[in-house]
C-alpha positions as CSV (number, residue, x, y, z in Angstrom):
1,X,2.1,15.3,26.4
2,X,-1.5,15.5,28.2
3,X,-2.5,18.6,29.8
4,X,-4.2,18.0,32.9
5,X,-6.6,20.6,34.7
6,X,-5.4,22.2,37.8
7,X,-7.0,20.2,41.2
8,X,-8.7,22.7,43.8
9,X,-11.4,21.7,46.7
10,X,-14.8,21.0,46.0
11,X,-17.0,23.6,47.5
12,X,-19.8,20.8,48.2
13,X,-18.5,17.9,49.0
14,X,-15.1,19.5,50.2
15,X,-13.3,16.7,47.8
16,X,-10.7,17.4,44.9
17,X,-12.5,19.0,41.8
18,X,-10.8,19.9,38.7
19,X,-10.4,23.5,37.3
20,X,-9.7,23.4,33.6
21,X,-6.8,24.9,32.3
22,X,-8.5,27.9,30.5
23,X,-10.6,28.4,34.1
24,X,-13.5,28.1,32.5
25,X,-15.3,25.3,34.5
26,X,-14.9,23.3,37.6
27,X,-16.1,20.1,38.0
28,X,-16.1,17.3,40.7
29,X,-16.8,13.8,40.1
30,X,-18.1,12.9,43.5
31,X,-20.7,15.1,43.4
32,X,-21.5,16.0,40.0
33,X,-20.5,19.8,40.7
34,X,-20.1,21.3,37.2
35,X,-20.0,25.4,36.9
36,X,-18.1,28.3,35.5
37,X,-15.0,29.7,37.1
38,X,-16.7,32.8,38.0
39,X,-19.4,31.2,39.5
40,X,-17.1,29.3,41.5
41,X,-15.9,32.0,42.8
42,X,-19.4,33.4,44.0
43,X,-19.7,30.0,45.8
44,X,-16.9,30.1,47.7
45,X,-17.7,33.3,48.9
46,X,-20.7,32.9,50.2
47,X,-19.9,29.6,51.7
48,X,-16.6,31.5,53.6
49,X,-16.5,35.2,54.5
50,X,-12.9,35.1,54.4
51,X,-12.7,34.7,50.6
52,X,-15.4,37.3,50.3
53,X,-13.2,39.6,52.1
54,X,-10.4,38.7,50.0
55,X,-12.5,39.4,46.0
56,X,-12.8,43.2,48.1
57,X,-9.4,43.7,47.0
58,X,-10.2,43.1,43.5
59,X,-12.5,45.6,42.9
60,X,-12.0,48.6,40.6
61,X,-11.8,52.2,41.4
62,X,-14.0,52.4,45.1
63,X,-12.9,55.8,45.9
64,X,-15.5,57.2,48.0
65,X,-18.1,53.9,47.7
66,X,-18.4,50.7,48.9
67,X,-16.7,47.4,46.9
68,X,-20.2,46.1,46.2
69,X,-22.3,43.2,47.1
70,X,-21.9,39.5,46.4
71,X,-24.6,39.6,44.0
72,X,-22.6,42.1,41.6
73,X,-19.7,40.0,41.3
């Protein structure tokens, strides 16, 4: 039986793009978006504050200092 990467929206072209099943790339077809997970990530947080608010709550140990910029995602 086929495994079959995980669909989430494009950050471009705000159609379906495919995550691969290891999260190791995304890819959409319509507009030849093709990057890693993390970078992913990074786009979708600059293109939306709320998601940038959200990665904040992954951050290590920020007792006493800020969560960090963008950029050191």
């Amino acid at each position: 039986m086929p495994i079959y990467g995980m669909k989430v929206k494009c950050p471009k072209c705000d159609d379906i793009a495919e995550l691969g099943d290891d999260f190791s790339y995304v890819k959409c077809s319509k507009c030849s978006l093709d990057m890693t997970y993390g970078e992913y990530v990074k786009f979708i947080a600059y293109k939306d504050a709320i998601y940038s608010d959200i990665l904040g709550d992954y951050t290590k140990d920020t007792n006493g200092s800020a969560a960090g910029t963008l950029d050191e995602w």
